[in-house]
C-alpha positions as CSV (number, residue, x, y, z in Angstrom):
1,X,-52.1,17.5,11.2
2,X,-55.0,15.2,9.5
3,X,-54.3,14.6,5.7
4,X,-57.5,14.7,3.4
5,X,-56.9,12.8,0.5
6,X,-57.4,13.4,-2.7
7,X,-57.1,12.4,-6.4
8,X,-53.6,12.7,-6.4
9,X,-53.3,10.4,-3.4
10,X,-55.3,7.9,-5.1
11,X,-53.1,7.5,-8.0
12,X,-50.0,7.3,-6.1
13,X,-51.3,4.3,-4.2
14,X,-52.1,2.6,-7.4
15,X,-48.8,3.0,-8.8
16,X,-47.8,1.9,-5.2
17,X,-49.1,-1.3,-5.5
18,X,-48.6,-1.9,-9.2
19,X,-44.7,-1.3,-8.7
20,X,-44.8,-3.9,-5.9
21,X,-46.7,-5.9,-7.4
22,X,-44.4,-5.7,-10.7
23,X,-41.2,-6.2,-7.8
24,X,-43.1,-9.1,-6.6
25,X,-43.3,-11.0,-9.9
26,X,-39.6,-10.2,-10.4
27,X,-38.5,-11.8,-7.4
28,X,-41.1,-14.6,-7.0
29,X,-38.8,-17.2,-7.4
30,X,-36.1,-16.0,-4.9
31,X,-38.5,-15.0,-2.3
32,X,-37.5,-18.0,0.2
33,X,-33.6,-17.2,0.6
34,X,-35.0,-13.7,0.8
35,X,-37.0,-14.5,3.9
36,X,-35.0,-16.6,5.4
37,X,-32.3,-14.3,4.6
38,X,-34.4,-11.9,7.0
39,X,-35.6,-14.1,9.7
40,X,-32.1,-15.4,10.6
41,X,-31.1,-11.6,10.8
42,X,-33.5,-10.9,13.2
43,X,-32.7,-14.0,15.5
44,X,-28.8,-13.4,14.6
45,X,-29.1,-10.3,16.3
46,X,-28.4,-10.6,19.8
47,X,-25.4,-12.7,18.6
48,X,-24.1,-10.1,16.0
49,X,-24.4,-7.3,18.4
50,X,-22.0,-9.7,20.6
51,X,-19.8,-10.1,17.7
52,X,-19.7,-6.4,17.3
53,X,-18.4,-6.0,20.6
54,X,-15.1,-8.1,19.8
55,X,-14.1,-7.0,16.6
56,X,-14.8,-3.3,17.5
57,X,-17.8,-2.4,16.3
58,X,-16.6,-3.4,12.5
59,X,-20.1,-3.6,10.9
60,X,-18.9,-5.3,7.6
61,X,-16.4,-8.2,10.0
62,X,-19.5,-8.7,12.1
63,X,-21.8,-9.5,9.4
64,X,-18.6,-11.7,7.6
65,X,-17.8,-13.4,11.0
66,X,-21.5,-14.6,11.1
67,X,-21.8,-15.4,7.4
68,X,-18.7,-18.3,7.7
69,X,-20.3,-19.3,11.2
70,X,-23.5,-20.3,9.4
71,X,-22.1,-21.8,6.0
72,X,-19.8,-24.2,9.2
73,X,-22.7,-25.0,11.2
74,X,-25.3,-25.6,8.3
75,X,-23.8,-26.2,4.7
76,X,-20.4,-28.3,5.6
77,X,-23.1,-30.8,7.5
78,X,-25.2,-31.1,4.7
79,X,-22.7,-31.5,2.5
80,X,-20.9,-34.5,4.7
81,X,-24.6,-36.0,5.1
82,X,-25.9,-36.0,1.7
83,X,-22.4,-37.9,1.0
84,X,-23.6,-40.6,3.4
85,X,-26.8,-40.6,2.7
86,X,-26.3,-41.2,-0.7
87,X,-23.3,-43.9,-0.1
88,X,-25.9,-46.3,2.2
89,X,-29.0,-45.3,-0.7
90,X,-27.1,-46.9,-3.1
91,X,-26.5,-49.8,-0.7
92,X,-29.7,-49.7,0.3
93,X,-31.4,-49.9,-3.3
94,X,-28.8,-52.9,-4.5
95,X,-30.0,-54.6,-1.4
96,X,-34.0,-54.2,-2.2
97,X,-32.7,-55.3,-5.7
98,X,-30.9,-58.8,-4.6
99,X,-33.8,-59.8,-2.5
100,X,-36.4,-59.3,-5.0
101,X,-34.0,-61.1,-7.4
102,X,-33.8,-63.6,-5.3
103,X,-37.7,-64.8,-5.4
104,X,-38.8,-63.5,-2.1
105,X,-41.7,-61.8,-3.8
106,X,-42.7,-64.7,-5.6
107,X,-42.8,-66.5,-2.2
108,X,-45.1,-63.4,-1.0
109,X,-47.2,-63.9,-4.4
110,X,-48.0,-67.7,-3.3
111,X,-48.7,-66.9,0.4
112,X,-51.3,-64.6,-0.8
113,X,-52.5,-66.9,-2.8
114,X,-52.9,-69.8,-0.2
115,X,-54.5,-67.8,2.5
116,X,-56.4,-65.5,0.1
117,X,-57.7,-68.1,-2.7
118,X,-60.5,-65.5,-3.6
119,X,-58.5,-62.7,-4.6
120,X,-58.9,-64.2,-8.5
121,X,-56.7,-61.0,-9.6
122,X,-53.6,-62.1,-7.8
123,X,-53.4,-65.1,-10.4
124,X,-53.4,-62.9,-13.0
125,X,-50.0,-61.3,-11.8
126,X,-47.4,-62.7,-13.9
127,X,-44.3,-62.4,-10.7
128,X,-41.6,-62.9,-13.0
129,X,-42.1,-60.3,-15.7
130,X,-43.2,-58.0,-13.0
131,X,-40.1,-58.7,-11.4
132,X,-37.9,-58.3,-15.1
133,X,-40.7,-55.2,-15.9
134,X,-39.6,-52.8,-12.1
135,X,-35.7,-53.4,-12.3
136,X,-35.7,-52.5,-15.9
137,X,-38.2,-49.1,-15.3
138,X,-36.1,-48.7,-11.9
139,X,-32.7,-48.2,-13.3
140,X,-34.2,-46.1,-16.4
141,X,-36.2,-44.2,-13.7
142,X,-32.8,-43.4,-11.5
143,X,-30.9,-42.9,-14.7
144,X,-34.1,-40.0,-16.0
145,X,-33.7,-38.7,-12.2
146,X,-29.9,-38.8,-11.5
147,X,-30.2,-34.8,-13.9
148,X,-33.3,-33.9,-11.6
149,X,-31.4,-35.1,-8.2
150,X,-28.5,-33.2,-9.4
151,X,-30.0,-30.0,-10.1
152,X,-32.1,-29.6,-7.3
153,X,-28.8,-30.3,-5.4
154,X,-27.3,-27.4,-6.9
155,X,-30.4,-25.2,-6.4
156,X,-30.2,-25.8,-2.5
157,X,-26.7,-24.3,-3.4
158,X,-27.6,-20.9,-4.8
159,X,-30.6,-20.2,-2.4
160,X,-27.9,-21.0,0.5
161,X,-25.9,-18.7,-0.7
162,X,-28.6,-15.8,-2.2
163,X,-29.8,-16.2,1.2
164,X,-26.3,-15.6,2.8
165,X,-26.1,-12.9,0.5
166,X,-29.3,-11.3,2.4
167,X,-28.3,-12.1,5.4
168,X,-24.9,-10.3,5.6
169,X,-26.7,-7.3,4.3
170,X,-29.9,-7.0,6.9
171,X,-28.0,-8.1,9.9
172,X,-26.0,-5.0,9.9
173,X,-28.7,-2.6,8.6
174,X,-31.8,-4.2,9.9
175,X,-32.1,-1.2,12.5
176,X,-32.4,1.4,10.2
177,X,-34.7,-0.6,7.7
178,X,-37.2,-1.6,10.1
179,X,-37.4,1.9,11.5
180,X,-38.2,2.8,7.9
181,X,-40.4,0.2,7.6
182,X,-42.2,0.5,10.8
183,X,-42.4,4.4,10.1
184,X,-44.5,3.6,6.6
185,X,-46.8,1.6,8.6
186,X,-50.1,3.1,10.4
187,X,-49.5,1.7,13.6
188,X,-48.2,3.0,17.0
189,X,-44.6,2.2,17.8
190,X,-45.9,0.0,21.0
191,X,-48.3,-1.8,18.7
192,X,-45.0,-2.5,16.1
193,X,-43.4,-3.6,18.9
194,X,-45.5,-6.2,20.0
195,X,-45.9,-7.5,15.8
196,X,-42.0,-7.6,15.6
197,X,-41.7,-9.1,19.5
198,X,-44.5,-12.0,17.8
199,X,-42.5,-13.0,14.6
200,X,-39.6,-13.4,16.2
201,X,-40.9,-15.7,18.7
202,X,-42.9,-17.7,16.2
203,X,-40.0,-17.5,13.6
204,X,-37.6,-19.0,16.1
205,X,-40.1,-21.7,17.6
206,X,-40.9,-22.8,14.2
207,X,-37.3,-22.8,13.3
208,X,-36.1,-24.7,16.1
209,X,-39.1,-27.3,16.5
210,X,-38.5,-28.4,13.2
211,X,-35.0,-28.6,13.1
212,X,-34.9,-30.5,16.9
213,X,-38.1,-32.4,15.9
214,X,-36.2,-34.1,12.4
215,X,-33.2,-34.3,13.8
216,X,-33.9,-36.0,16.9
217,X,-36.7,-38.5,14.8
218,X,-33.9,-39.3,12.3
219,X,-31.9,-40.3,14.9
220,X,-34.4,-42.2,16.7
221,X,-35.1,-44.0,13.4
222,X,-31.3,-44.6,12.6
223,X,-30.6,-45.6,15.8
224,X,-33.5,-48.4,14.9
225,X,-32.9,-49.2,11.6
226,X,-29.1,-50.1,12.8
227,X,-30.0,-52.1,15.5
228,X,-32.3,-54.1,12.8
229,X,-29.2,-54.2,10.8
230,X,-30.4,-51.9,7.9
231,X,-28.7,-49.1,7.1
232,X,-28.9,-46.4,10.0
233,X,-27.7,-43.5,8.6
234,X,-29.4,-43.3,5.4
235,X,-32.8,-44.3,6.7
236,X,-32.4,-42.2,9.4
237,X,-31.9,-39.0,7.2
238,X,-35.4,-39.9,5.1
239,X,-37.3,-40.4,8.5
240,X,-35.9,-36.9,9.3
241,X,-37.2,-36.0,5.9
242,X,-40.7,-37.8,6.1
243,X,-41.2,-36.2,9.8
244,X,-41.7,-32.9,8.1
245,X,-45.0,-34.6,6.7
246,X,-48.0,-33.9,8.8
247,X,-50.6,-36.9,9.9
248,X,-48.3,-40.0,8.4
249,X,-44.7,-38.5,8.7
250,X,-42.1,-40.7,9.6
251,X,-44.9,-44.0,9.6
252,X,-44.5,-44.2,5.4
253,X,-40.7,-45.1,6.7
254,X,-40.8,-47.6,9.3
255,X,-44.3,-49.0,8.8
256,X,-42.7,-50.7,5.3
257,X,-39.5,-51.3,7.2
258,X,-41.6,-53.2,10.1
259,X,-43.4,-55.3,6.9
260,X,-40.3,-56.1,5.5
261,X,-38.7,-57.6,8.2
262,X,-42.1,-59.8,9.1
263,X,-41.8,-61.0,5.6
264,X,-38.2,-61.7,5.6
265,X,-38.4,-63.8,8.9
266,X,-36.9,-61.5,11.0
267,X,-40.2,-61.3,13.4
268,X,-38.6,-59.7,17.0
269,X,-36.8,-57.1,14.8
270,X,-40.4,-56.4,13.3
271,X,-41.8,-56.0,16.5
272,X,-38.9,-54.0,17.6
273,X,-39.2,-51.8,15.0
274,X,-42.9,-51.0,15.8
275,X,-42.6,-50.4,19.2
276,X,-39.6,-48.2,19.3
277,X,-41.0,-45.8,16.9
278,X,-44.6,-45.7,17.9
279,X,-43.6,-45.0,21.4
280,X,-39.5,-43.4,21.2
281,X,-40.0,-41.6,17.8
282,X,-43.6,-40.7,18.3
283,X,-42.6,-39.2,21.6
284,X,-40.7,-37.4,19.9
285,X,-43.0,-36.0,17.6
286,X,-45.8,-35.8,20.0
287,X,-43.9,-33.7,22.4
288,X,-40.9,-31.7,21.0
289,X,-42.2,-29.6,18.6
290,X,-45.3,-28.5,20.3
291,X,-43.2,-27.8,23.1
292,X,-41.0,-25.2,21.3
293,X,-44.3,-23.6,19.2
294,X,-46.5,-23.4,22.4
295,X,-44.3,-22.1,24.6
296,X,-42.3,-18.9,23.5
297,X,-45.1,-18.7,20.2
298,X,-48.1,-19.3,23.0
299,X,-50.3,-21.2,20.2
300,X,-52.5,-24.2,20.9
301,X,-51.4,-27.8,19.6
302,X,-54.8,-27.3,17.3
303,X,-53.7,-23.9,15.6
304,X,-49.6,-25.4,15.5
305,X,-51.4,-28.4,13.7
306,X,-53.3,-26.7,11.1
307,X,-50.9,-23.8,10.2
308,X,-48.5,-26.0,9.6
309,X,-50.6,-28.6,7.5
310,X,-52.1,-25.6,5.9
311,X,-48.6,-24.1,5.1
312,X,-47.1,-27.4,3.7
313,X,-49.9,-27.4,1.3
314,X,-49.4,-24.1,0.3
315,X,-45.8,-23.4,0.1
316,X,-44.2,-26.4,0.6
317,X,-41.3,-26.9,2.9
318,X,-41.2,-23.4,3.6
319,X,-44.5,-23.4,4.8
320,X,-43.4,-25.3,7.6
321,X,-42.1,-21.6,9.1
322,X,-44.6,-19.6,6.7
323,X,-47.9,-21.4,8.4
324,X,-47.2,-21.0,11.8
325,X,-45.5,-17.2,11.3
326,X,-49.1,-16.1,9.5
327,X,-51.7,-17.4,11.8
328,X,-49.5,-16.0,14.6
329,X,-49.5,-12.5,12.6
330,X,-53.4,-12.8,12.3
331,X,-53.6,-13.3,16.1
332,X,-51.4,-10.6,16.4
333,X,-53.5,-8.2,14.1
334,X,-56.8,-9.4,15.9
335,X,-55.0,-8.1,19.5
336,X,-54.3,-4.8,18.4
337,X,-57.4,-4.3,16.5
338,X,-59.0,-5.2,20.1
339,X,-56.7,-2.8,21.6
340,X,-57.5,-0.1,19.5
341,X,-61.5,-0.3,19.5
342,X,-61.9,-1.8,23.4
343,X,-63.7,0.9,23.9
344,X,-66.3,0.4,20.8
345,X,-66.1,-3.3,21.5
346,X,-67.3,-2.8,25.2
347,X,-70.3,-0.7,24.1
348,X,-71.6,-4.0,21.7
349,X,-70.8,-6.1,24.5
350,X,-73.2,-3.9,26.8
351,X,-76.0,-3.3,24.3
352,X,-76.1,-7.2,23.7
């Protein structure tokens, strides 16, 4: 039976969309454990219908069972990395500290100055009070940071766990919400289908090319750095880091590393360094990810590219999932929209 709308209809939309929009502003903030929250449900699914099976179909176990199995697998590694990470950073910086202390840059200072006599500015540089000036601003820096550092520790902390929260929730009713979701939307249930078929695939692509992609560049780099006897493990970790940065990624690492070692005299660990991650850790780069986002997501390197530089800028680190998941929703929407005016399309086509 075809609805006609009326006034009445108009109004309830408006207060529709204000009321979301009004839920929206209330829940801005947490919206990333939120989606995440969902996303993992919908991958988890396979696994906690598996799960199911063992404990006897015990819905609330189930969702338990899977909420300890990712707090093992993701949190208690973070937890035991960030401890090492931190222990070689602090190694790390006393190490930068003791060779500027010990005059290397005012060896670089007079190098420049031989082989670049016109660069006039140079001998305006005063090496020692810069020298006095950056360990003085660097330990007030770390000090101003140490509160920053430790609360955005402790926010990774409650989105984990707000996003747990969601998780154990949607995993065991996700059936029944999107049926009432999918029953709210004007589409056909083959056409919802295909959308929800789509985001998972992108969802878990994205997911997994970025985790295999940083993981397997960190240690690529760490397996470097140690061999160049620097510390492996915590410049492995930021190379993991940096290779979530589109264009320059993990280069603003071991580019400075590679200078570093040149200057220091330490010229076939230099040349190591360059080669093995231009050709090792840019394979890496070059070939993992879009092999996980062009496969089961069937995107082009071009559109993997963009949506995720696109989405970085955007969101941030979450846009790392949130780029790639909307333009392979817009493609989506274009299909269907095909599908359902093919006919009207055709007839263009034919008149043109």
């Amino acid at each position: 039976m075809k609805e006609e709308l009326n006034i009445s209809h108009y109004f309830l939309f408006i207060l529709i969309f204000a009321s979301l929009f009004l839920c929206y502003k209330m829940i801005n903030i947490y919206l990333n454990p939120i989606i995440f929250g969902f996303i993992l449900a919908i991958l988890a699914t396979p696994l906690y219908d598996w799960v199911q099976k063992k404990v006897k179909h015990k819905k609330n176990l189930s969702a338990a069972i899977l909420c300890l199995l990712l707090v093992v697998v993701i949190m208690i590694p973070f937890m035991l990395l960030m401890s090492l990470v931190i222990r070689q950073g602090i190694i790390s910086f006393n190490a930068i500290n003791d060779w500027v202390m010990a005059g290397n840059l005012v060896k670089i200072s007079q190098l420049f100055k031989q082989y670049l006599p016109n660069a006039g500015f140079l001998n305006d540089i005063d090496i020692n009070a810069t020298i006095t000036s950056v360990s003085t601003n660097s330990g007030k820096f770390l000090i101003k940071k140490s509160g920053a550092i430790v609360s955005n520790i402790s926010a990774v902390f409650i989105n984990f766990g707000l996003m747990i929260f969601v998780f154990f929730f949607v995993v065991q009713n996700q059936k029944r919400l999107f049926d009432y979701i999918f029953h709210l939307m004007p589409l056909s249930a083959e056409h919802e289908i295909i959308l929800i078929e789509k985001i998972k695939a992108v969802s878990k692509s994205a997911m997994l090319g970025t985790a295999v992609t940083a993981a397997g560049q960190g240690l690529a780099g760490g397996i470097a750095f140690a061999i160049c006897g620097l510390p492996g493990f915590f410049w492995g970790a930021v190379m993991g880091f940096a290779s979530l940065i589109p264009v320059v990624g993990t280069a603003l690492v071991w580019v400075p590393a590679a200078i570093y070692l040149f200057i220091a005299g330490y010229i076939k660990s230099g040349v190591f360094m360059i080669i093995w991650s231009v050709v090792v850790v840019g394979m890496i780069d070059n070939f993992v990810r879009p092999l996980f986002m062009s496969g089961s997501a069937n995107m082009s390197t071009v559109v993997i590219f963009f949506s995720i530089l696109g989405g970085l800028n955007l969101f941030g680190l979450a846009g790392l999932l949130y780029g790639p998941l909307i333009f392979a929703i817009t493609m989506v929407l274009f299909y269907i929209y095909e599908l359902e005016f093919t006919g009207f399309l055709k007839s263009l086509d034919k008149k043109a």
